[in-house]
C-alpha positions in Angstrom: 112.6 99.2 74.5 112.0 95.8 75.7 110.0 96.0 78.9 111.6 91.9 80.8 109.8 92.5 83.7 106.5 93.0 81.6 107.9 89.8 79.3 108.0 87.4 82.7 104.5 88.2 84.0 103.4 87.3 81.0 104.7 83.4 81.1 102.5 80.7 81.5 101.6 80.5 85.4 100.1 78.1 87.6 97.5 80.3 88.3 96.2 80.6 85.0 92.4 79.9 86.0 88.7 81.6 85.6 88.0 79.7 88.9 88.4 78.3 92.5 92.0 76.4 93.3 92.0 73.2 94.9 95.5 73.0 96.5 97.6 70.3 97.6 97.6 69.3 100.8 100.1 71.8 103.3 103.6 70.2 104.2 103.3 70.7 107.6 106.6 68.6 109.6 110.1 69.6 109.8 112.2 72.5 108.7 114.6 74.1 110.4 114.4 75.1 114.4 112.6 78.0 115.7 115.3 80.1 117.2 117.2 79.6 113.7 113.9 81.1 112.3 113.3 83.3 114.5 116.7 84.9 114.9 116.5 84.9 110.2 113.2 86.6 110.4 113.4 89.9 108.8 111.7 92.3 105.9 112.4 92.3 102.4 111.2 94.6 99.4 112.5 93.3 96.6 111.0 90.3 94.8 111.5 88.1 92.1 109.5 87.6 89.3 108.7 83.9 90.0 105.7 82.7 90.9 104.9 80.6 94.5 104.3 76.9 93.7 100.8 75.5 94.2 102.5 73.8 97.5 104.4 77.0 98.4 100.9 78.4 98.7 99.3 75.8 100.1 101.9 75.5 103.1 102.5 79.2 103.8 98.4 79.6 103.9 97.9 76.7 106.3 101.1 78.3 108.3 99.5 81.9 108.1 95.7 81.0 109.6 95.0 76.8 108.9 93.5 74.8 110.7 95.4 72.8 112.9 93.5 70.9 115.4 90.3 68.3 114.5 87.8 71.1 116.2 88.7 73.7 113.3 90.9 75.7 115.3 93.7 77.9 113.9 97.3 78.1 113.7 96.8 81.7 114.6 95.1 82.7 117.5 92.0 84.7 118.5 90.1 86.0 121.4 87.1 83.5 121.9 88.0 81.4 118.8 86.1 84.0 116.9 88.3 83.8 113.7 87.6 87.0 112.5 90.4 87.2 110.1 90.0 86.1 106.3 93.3 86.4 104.3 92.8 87.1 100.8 95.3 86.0 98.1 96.0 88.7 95.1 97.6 86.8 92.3 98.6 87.8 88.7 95.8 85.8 88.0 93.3 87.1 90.7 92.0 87.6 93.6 90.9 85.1 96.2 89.8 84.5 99.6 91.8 81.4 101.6 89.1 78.4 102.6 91.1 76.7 105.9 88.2 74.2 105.8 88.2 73.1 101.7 92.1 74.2 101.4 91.3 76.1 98.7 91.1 79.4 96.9 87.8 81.0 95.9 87.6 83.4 93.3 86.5 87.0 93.8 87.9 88.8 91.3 89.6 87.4 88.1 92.1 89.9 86.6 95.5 91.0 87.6 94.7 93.6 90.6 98.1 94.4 91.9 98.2 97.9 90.8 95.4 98.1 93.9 98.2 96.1 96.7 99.7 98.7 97.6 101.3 102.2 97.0 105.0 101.3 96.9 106.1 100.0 93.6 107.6 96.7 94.6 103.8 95.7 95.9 102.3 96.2 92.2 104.8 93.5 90.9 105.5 91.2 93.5 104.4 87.7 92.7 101.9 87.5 95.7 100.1 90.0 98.4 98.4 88.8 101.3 95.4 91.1 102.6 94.1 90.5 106.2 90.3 91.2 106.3 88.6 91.8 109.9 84.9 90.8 109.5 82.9 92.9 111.8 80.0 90.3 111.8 82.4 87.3 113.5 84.6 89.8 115.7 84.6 90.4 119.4 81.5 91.5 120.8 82.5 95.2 122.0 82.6 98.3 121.0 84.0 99.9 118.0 87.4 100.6 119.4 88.3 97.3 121.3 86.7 95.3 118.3 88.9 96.9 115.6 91.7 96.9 118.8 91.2 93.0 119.0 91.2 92.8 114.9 94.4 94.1 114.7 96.2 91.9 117.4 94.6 88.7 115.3 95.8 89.9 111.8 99.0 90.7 113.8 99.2 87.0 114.9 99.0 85.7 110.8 101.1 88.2 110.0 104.3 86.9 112.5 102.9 83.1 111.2 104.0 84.8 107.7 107.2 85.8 108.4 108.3 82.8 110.3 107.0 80.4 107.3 109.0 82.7 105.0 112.2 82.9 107.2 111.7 78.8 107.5 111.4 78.4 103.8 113.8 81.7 102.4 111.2 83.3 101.0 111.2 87.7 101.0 108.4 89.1 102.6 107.1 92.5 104.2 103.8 93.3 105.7 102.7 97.1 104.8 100.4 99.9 106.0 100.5 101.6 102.6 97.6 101.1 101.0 94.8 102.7 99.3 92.0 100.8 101.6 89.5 102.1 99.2 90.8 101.2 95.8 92.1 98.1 97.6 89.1 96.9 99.3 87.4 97.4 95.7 89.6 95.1 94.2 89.0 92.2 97.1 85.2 93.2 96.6 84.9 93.5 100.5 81.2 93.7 101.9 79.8 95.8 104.4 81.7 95.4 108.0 84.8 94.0 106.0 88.2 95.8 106.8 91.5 95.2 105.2 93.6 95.7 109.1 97.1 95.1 106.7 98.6 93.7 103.6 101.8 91.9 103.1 103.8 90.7 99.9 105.3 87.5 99.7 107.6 85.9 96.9 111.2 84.3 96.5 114.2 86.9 96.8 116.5 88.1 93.7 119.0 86.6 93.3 120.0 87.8 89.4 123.0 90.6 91.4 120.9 93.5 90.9 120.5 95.8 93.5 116.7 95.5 93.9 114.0 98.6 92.9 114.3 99.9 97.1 117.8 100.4 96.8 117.4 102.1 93.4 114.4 104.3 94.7 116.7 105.2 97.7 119.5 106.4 95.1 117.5 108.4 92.6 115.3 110.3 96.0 118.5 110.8 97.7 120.4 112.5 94.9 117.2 115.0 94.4 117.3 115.5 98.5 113.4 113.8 98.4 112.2 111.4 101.1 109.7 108.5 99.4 107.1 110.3 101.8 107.1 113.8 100.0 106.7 112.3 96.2 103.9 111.2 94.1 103.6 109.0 91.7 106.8 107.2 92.3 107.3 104.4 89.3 110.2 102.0 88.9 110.6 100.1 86.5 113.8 97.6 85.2 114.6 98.0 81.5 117.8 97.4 79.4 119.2 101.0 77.7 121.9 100.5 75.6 122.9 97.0 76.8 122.8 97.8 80.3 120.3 96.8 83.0 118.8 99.9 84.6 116.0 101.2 87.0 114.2 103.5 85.7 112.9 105.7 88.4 109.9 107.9 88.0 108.1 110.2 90.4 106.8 114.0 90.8 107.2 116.8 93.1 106.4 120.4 93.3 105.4 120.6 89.4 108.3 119.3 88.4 108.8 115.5 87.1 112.0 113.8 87.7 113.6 110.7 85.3 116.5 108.5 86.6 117.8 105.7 85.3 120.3 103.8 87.8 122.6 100.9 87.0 121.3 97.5 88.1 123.9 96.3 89.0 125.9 99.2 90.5 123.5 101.4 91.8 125.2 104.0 89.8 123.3 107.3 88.5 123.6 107.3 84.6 120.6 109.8 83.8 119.0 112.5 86.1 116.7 114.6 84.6 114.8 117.4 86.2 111.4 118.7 83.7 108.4 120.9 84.5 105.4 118.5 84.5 
């Protein structure tokens, strides 16, 4: 079977590097009007497979924490100007930590890592995740609870700047809680006092009629009377079978291992199968 979602992560990219990215300078006048943006602001799951330019990037980074005033302050906010929040940039390519100061990406980790993002499946194919790192060393001086209490209202801040940059630009995003921090924070190479607070996947929205991998998750775990919550090792995948595009959804429960396929297009069932693992 020809895996196409396999086939388009495998084109040339932008991002093809062993090293740092210098990127162009952020666009950062006009677009549309903040109550438009506001009132478009919402979360998406389902992604397309192309990439983010190199100004995409550039512009949504400098949007989500870039400095935006000559004394090196931030277009997100924190108590005391500590700027305690890093945002790491997972890529097909690798991963990277955003440099406000250089506008730039440094590498941490070459390799494709996005099986670590996250784990729902749309965040192990989407063509960016963001990671929002709380660095203990830089944070409010307090105790353990009100620092990591203050870390999370400062990720929180470049989080919103994310969504309002995507709802300005139509770009599908959705922050998320579901992570393996330890895999994850592996894959970012995090040091001691480094905490991933949340993650959020970014990319342009499809637009090829399909009815995304959520809504075909949805179908298959509602017709086996499962919510996403009670499975394991969920999987979906698109694939053509017999000339038709499908999902084919994957997951396990109770010993037993359940295979759907469900029209692309449709969101019809065409297989459910029901096996003993």
């Amino acid at each position: 079977m020809k895996r196409i979602i396999a086939a388009s992560f495998a084109l040339a990219t932008a991002y093809a590097t062993a090293g740092d990215i210098n990127l162009p300078q952020p666009v950062t006048k006009g677009g549309k009007a903040l109550m438009q943006v506001l009132s478009e602001r919402k979360s998406t799951r389902d992604f397309a497979a192309r990439e983010l330019s190199p100004q995409m990037l550039s512009s949504l980074l400098w949007a989500a924490n870039g400095i935006n005033r000559p004394d090196g302050r931030r277009t997100a906010p924190t108590g005391l100007n500590v700027q305690d929040t890093d945002v790491y940039v997972m890529l097909a390519s690798g991963v990277y930590r955003y440099d406000a100061k250089l506008n730039a990406l440094t590498l941490v980790n070459p390799g494709d890592h996005r099986t670590a993002a996250g784990k729902q499946p749309f965040a192990q194919s989407a063509p960016l995740n963001l990671f929002y790192v709380h660095d203990r060393s830089r944070g409010m001086k307090s105790d353990d609870a009100n620092s990591l209490r203050f870390a999370g209202i400062h990720a929180g801040a470049v989080m919103q700047n994310v969504y309002l940059f995507c709802a300005k630009e139509g770009l599908a995003t959705v922050a998320r809680a579901n992570i393996d921090y330890d895999a994850c924070a592996k894959a970012l190479k995090l040091g001691t006092g480094q905490r991933i607070v949340i993650g959020q996947s970014v990319g342009y929205p499809q637009n090829d009629g399909f009815i995304g991998r959520q809504a075909a998750i949805r179908a298959a775990l509602a017709h086996a009377k499962f919510h996403e919550s009670d499975v394991r090792w969920l999987k979906c995948e698109l694939d053509r079978e017999d000339g038709v595009m499908v999902y084919e959804v994957d997951f396990k429960k109770d010993g037993f291992e359940y295979d759907y396929d469900i029209d692309a297009k449709t969101g019809t069932i065409i297989k459910a199968k029901k096996e003993r693992d």
